[in-house]
PDB file of N, CA, C, O and CB in Angstrom:
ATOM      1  N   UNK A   1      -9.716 -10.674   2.922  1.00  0.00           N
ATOM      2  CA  UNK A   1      -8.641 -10.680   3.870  1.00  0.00           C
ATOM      3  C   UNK A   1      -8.734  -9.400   4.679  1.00  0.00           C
ATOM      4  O   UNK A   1      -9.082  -8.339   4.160  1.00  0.00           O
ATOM      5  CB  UNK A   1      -7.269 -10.816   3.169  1.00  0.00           C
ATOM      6  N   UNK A   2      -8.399  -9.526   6.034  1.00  0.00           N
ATOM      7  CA  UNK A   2      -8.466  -8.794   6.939  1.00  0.00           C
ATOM      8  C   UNK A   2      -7.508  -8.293   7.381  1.00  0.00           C
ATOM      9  O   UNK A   2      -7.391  -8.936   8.425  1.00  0.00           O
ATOM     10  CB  UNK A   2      -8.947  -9.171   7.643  1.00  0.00           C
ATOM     11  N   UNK A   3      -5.906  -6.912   7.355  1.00  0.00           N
ATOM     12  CA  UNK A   3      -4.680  -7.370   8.082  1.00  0.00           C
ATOM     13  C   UNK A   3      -4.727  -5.991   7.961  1.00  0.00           C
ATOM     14  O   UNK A   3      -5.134  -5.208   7.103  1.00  0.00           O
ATOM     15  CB  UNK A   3      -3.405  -8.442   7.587  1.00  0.00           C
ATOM     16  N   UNK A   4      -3.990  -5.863   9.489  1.00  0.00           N
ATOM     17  CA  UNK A   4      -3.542  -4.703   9.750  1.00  0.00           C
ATOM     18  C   UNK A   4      -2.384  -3.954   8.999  1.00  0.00           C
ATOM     19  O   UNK A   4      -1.433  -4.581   8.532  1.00  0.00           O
ATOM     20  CB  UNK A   4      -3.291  -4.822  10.893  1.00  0.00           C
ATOM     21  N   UNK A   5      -2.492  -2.661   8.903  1.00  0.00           N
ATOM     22  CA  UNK A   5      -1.838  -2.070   7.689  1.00  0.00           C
ATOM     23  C   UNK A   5      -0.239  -1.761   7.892  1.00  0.00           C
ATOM     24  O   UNK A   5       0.238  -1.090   6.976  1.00  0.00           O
ATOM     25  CB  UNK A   5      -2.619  -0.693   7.323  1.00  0.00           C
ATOM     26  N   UNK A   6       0.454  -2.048   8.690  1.00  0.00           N
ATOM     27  CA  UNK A   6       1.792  -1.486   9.729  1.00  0.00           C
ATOM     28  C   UNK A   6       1.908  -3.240   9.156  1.00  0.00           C
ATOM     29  O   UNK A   6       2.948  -3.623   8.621  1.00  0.00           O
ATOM     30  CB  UNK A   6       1.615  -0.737  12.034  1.00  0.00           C
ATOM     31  N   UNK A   7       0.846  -4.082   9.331  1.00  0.00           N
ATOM     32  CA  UNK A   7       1.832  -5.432   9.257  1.00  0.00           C
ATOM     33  C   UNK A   7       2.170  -5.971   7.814  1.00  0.00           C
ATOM     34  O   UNK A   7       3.106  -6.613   7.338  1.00  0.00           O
ATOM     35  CB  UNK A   7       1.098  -6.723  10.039  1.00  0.00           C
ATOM     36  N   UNK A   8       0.796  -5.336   7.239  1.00  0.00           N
ATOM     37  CA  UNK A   8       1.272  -5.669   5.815  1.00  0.00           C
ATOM     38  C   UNK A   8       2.086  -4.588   5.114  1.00  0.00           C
ATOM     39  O   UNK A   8       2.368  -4.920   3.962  1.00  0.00           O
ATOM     40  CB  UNK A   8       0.070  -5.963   4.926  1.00  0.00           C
ATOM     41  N   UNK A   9       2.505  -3.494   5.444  1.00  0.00           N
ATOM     42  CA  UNK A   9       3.448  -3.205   4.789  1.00  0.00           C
ATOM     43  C   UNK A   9       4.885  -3.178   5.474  1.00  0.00           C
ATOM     44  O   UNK A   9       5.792  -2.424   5.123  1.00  0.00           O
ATOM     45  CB  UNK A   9       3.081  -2.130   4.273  1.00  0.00           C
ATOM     46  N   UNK A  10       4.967  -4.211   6.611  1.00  0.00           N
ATOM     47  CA  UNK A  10       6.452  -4.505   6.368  1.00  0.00           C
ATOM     48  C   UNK A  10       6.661  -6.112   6.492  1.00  0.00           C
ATOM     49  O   UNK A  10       7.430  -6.710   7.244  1.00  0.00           O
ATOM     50  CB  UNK A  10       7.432  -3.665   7.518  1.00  0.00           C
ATOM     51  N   UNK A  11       5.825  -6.593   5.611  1.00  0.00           N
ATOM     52  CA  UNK A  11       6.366  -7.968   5.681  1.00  0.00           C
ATOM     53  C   UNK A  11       5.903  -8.335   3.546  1.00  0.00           C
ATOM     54  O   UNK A  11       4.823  -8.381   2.957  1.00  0.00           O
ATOM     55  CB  UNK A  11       5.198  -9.205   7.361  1.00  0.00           C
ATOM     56  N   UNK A  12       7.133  -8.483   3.136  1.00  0.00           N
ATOM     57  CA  UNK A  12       7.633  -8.802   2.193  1.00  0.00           C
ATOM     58  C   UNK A  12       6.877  -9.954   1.494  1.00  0.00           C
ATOM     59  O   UNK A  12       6.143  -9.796   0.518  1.00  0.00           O
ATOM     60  CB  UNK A  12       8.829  -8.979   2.512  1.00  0.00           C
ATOM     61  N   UNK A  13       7.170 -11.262   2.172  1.00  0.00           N
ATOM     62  CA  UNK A  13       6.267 -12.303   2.030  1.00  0.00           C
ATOM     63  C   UNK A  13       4.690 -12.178   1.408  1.00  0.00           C
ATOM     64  O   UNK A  13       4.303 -12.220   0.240  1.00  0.00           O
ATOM     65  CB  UNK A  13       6.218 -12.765   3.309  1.00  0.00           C
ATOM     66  N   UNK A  14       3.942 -12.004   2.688  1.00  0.00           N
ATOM     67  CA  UNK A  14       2.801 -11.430   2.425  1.00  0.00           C
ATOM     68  C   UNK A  14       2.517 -10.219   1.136  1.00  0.00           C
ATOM     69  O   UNK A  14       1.394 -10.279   0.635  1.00  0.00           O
ATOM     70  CB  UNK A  14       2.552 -10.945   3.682  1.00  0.00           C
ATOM     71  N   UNK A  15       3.184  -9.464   0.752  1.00  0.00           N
ATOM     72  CA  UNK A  15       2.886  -8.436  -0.340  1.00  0.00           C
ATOM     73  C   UNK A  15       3.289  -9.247  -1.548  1.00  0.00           C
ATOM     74  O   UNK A  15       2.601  -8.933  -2.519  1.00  0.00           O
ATOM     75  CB  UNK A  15       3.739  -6.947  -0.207  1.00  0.00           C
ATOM     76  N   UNK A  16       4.090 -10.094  -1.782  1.00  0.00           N
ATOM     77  CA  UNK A  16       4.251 -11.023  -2.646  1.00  0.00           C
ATOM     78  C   UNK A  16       2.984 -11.739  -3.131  1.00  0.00           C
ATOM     79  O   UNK A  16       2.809 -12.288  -4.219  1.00  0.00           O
ATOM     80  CB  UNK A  16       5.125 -11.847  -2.121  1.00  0.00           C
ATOM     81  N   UNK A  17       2.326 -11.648  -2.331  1.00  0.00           N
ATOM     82  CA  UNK A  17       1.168 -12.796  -2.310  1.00  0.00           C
ATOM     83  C   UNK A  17       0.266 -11.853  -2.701  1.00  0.00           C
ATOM     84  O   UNK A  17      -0.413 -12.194  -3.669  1.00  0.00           O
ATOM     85  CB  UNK A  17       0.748 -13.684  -0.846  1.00  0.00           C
ATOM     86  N   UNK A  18       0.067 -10.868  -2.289  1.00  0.00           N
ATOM     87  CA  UNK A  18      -0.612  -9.399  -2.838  1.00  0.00           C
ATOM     88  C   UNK A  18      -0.620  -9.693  -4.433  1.00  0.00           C
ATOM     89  O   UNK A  18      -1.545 -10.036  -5.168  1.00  0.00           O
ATOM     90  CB  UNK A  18       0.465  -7.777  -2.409  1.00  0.00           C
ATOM     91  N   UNK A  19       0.815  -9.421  -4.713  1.00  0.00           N
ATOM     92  CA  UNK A  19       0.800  -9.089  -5.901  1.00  0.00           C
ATOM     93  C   UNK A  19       0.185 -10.099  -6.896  1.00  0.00           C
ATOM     94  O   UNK A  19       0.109  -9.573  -8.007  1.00  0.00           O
ATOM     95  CB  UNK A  19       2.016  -8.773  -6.166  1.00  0.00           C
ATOM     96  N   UNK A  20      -0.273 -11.342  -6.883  1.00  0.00           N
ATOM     97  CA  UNK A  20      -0.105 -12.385  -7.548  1.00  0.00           C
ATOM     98  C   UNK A  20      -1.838 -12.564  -7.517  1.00  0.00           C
ATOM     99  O   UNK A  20      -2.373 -13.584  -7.950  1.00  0.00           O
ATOM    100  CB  UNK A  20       1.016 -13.550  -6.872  1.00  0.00           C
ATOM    101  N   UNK A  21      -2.667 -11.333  -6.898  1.00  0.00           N
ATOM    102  CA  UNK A  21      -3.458 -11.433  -6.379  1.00  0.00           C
ATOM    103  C   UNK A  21      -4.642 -10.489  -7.163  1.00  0.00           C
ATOM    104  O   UNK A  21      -4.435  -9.301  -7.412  1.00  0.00           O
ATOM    105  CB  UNK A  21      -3.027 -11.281  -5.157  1.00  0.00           C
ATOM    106  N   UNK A  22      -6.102 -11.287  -7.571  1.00  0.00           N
ATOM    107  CA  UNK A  22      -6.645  -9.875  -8.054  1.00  0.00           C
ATOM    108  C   UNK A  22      -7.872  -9.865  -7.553  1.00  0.00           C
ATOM    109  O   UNK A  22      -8.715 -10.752  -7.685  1.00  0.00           O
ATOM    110  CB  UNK A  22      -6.706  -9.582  -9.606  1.00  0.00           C
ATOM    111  N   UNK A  23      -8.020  -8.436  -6.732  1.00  0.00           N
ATOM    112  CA  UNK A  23      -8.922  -8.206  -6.357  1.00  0.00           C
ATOM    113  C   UNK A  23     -10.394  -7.530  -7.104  1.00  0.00           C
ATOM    114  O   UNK A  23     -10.405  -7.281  -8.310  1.00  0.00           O
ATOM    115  CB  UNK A  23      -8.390  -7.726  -5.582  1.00  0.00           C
ATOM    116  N   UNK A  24     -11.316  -7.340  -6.429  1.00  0.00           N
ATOM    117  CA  UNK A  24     -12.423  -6.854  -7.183  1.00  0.00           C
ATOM    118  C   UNK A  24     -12.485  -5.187  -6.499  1.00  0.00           C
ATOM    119  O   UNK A  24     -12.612  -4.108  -7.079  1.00  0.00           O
ATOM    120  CB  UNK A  24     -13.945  -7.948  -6.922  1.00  0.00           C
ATOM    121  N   UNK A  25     -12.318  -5.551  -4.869  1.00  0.00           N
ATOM    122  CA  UNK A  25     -12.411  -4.214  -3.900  1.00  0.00           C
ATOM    123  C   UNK A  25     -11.434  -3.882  -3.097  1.00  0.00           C
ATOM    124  O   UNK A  25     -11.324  -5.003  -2.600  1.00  0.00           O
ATOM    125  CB  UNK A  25     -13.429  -4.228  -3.005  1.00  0.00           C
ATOM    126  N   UNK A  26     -10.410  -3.096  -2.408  1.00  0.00           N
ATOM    127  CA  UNK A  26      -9.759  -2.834  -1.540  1.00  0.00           C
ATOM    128  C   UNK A  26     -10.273  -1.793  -0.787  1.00  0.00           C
ATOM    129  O   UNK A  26     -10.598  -0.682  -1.205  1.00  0.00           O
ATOM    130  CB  UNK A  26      -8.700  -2.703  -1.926  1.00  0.00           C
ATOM    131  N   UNK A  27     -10.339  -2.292   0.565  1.00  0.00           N
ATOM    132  CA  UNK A  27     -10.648  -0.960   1.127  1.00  0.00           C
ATOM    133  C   UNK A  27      -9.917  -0.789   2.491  1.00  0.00           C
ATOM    134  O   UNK A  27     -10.095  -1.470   3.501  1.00  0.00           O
ATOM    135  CB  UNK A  27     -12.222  -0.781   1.306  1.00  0.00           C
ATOM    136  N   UNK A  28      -8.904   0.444   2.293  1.00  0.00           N
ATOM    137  CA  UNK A  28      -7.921   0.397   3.531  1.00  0.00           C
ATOM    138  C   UNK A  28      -8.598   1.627   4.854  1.00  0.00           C
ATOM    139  O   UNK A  28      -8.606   2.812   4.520  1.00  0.00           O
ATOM    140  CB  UNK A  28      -6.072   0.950   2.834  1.00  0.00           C
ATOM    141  N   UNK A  29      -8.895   1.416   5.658  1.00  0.00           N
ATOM    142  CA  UNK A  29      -9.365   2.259   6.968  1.00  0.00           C
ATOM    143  C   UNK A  29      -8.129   3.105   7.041  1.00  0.00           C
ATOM    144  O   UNK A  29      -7.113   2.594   6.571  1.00  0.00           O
ATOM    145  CB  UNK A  29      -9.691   1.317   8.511  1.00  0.00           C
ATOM    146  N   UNK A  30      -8.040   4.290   7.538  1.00  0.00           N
ATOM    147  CA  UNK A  30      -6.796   5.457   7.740  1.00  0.00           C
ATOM    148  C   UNK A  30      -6.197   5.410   6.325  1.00  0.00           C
ATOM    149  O   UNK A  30      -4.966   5.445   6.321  1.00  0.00           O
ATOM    150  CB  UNK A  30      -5.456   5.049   9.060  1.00  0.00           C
ATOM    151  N   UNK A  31      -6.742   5.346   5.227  1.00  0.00           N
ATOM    152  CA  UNK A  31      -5.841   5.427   4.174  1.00  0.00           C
ATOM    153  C   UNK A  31      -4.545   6.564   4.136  1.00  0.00           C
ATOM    154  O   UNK A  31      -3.441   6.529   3.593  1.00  0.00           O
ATOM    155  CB  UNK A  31      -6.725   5.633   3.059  1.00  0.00           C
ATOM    156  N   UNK A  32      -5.394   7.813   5.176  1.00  0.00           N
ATOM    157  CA  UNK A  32      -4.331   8.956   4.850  1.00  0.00           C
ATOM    158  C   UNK A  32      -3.134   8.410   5.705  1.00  0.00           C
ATOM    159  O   UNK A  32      -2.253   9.266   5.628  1.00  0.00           O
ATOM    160  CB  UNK A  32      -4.841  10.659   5.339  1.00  0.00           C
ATOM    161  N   UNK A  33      -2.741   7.446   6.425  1.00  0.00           N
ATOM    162  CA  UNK A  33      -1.660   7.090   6.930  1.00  0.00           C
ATOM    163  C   UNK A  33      -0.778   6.685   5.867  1.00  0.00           C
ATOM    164  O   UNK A  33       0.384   6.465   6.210  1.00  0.00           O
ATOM    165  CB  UNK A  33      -1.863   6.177   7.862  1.00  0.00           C
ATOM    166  N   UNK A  34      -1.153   6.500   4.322  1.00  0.00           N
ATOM    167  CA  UNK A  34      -0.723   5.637   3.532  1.00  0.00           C
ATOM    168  C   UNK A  34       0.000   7.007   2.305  1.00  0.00           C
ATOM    169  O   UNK A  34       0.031   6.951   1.075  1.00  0.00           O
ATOM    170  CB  UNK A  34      -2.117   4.432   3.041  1.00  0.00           C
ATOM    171  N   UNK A  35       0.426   7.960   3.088  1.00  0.00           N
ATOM    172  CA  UNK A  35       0.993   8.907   2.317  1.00  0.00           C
ATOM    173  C   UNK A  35       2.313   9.509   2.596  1.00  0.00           C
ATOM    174  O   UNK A  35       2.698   9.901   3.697  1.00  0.00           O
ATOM    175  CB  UNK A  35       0.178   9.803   2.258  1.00  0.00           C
ATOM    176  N   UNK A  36       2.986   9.543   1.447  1.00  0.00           N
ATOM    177  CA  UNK A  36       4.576   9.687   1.473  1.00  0.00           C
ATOM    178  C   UNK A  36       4.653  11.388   1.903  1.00  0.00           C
ATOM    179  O   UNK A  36       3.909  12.323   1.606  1.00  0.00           O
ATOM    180  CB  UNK A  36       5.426   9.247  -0.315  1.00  0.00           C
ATOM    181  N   UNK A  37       6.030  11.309   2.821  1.00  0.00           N
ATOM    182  CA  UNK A  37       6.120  12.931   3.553  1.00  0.00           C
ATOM    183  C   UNK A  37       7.424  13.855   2.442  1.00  0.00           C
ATOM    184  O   UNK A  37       8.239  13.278   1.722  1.00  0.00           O
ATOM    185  CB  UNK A  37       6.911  12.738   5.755  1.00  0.00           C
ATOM    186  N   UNK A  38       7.311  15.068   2.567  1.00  0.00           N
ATOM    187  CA  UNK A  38       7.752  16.021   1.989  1.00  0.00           C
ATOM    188  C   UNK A  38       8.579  16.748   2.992  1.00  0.00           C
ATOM    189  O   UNK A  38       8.099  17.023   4.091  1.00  0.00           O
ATOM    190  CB  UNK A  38       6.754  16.707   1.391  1.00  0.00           C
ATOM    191  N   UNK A  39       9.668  17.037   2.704  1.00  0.00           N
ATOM    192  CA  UNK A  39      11.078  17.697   3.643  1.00  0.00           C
ATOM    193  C   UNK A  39      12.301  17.753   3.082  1.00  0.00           C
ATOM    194  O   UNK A  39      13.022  16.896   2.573  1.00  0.00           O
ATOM    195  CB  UNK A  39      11.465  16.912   4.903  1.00  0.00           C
ATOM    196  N   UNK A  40      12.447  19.306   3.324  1.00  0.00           N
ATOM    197  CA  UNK A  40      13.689  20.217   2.979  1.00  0.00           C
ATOM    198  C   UNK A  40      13.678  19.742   1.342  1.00  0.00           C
ATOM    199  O   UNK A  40      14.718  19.418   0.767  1.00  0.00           O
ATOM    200  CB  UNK A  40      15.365  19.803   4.006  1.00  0.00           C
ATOM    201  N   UNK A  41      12.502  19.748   0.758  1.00  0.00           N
ATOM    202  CA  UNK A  41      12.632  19.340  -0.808  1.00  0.00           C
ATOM    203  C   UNK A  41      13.091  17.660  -0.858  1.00  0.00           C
ATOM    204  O   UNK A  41      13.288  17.364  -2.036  1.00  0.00           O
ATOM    205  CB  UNK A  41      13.978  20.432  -1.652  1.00  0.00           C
ATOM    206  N   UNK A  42      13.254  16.819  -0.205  1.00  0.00           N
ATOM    207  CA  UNK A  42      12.834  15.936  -0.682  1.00  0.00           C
ATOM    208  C   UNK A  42      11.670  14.824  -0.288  1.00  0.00           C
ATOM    209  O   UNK A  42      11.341  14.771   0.897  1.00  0.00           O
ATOM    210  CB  UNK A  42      13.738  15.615  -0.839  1.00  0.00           C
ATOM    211  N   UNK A  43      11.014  13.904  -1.274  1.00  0.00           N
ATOM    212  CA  UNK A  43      10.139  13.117  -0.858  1.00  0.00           C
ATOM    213  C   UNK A  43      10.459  11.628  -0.085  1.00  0.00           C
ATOM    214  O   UNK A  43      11.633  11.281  -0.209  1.00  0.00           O
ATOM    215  CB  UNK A  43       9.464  13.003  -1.944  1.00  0.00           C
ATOM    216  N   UNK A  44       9.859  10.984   0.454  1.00  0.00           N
ATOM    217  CA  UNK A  44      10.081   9.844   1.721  1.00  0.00           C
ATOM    218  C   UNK A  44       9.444   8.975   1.311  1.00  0.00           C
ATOM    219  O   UNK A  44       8.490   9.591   0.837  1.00  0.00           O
ATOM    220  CB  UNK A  44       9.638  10.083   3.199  1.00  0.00           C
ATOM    221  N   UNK A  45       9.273   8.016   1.148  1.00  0.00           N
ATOM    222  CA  UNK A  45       8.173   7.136   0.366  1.00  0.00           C
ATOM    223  C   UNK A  45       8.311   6.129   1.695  1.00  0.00           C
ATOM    224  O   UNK A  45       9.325   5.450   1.861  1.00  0.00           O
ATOM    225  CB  UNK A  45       8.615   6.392  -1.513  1.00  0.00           C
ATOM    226  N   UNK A  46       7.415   6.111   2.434  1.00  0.00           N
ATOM    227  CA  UNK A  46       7.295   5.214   3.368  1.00  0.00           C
ATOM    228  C   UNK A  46       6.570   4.100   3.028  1.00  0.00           C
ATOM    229  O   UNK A  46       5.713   3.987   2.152  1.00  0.00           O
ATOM    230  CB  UNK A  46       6.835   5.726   4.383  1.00  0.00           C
ATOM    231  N   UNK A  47       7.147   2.989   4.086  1.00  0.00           N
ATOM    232  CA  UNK A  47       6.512   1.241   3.726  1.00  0.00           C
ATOM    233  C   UNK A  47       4.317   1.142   3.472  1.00  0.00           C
ATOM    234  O   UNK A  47       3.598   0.243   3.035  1.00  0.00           O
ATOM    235  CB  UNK A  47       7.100  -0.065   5.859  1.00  0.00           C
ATOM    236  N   UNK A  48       4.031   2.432   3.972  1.00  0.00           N
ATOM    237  CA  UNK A  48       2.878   2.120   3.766  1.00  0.00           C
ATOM    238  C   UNK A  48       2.301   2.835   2.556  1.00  0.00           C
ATOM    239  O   UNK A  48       1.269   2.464   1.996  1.00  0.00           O
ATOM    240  CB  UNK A  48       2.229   2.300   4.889  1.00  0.00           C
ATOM    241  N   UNK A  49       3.051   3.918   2.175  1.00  0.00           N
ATOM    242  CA  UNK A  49       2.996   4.751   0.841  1.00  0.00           C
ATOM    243  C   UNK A  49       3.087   3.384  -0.233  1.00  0.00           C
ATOM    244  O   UNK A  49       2.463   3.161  -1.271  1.00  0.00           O
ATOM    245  CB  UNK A  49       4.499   6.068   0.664  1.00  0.00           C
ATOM    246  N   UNK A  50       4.160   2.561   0.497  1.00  0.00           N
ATOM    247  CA  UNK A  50       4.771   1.615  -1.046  1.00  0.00           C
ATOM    248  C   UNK A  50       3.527   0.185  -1.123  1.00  0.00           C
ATOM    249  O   UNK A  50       3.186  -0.581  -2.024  1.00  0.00           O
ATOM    250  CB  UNK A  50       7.034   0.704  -0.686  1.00  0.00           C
ATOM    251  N   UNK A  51       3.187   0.333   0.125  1.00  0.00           N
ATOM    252  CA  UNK A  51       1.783  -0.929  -0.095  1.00  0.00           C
ATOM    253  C   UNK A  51       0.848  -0.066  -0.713  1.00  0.00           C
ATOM    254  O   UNK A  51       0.244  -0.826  -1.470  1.00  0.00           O
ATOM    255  CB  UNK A  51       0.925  -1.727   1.507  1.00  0.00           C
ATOM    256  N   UNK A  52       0.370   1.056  -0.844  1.00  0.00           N
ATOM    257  CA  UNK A  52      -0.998   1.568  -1.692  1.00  0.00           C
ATOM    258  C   UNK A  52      -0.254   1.481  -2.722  1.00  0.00           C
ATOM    259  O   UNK A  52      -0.844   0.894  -3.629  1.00  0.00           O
ATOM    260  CB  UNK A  52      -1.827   3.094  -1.465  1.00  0.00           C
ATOM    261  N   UNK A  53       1.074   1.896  -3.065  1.00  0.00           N
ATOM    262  CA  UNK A  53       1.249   1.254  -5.130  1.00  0.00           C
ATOM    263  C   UNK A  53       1.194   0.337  -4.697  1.00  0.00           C
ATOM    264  O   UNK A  53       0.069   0.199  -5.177  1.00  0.00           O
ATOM    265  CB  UNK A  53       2.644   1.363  -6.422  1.00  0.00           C
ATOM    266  N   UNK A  54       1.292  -0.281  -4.340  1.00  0.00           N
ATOM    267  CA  UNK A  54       1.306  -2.047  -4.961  1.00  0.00           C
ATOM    268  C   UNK A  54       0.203  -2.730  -4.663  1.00  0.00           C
ATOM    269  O   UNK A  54       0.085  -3.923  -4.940  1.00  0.00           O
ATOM    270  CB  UNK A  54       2.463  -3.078  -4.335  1.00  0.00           C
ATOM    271  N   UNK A  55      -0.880  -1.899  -3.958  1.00  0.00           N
ATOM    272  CA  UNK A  55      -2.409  -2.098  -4.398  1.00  0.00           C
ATOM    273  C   UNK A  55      -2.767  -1.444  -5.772  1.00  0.00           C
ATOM    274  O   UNK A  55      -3.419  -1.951  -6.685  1.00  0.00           O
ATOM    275  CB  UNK A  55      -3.410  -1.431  -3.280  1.00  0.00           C
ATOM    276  N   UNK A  56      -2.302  -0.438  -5.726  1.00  0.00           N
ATOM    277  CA  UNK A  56      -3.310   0.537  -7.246  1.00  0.00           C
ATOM    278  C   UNK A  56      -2.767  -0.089  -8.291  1.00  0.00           C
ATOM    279  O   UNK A  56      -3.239   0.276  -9.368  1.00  0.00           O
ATOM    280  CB  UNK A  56      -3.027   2.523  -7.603  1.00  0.00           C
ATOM    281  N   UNK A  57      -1.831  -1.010  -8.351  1.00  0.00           N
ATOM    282  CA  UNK A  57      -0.984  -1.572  -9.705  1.00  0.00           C
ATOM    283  C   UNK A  57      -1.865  -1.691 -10.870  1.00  0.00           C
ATOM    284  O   UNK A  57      -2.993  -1.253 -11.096  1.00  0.00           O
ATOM    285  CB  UNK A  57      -0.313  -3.097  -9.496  1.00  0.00           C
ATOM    286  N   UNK A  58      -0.784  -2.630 -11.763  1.00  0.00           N
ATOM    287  CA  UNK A  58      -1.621  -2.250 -13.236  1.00  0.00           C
ATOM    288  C   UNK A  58      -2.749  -3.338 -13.539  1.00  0.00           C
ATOM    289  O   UNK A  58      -3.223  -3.656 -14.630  1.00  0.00           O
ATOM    290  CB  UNK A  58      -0.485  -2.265 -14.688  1.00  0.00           C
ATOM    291  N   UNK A  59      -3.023  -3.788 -12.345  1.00  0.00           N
ATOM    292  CA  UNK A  59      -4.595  -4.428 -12.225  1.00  0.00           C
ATOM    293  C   UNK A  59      -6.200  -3.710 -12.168  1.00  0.00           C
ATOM    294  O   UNK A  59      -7.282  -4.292 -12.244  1.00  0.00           O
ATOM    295  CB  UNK A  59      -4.549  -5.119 -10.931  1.00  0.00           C
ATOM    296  N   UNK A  60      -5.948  -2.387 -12.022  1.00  0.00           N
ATOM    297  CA  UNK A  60      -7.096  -1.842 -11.607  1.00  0.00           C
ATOM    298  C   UNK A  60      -6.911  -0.277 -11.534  1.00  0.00           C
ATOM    299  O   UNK A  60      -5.916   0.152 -12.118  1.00  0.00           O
ATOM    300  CB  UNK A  60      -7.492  -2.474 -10.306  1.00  0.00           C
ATOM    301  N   UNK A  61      -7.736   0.649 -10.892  1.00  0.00           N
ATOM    302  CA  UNK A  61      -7.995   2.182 -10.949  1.00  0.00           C
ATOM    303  C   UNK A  61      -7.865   2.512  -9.185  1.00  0.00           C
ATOM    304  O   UNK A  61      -8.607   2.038  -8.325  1.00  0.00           O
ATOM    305  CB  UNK A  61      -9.800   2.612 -11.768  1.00  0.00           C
ATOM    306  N   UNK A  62      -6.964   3.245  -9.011  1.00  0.00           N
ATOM    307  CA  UNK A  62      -6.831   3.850  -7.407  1.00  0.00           C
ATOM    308  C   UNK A  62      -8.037   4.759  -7.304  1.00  0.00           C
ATOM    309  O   UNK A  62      -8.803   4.911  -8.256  1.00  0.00           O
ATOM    310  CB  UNK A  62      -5.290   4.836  -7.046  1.00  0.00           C
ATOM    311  N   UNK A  63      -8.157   5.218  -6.418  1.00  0.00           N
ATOM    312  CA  UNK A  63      -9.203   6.701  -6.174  1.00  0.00           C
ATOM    313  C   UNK A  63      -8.570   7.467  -5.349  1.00  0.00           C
ATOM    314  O   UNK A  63      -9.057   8.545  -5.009  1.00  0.00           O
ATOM    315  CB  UNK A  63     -10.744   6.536  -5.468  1.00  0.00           C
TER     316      UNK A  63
END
C-alpha cells in the first residue's frame, strides 16, 4: 500500500484497517515528520506521531 502520510493519519477508518494488519516492511518517507513536539514542558503527540505507534505495535520492532 501506497498513502500519503497527512491522510493516513487522520482518517480513523483506514488505521483500523492498519491495525488488523500484518506487515513484513513499513517504510514511511519524511519519517522525521512523524515526531511528537516538546513546549513549556509539555509533550504534543501529534496525529502522525500516533500513526508511527500504531505502526511499531506489538506486531513487530520499530527502528
Amino acid at each position: 500500500m501506497i498513502v500519503r502520510l497527512d491522510h493516513i493519519s487522520r482518517n480513523e477508518e483506514l488505521q483500523a484497517k492498519l491495525e488488523q494488519t500484518d506487515w513484513d516492511l513499513i517504510i514511511c518517507d519524511e519519517a522525521h515528520k512523524m515526531s511528537a513536539t516538546y513546549f513549556g514542558g509539555e509533550v504534543s503527540y501529534t496525529k502522525r506521531y500516533r500513526l508511527g505507534q500504531l505502526l511499531s505495535g506489538p506486531r513487530g520492532t520499530s527502528c
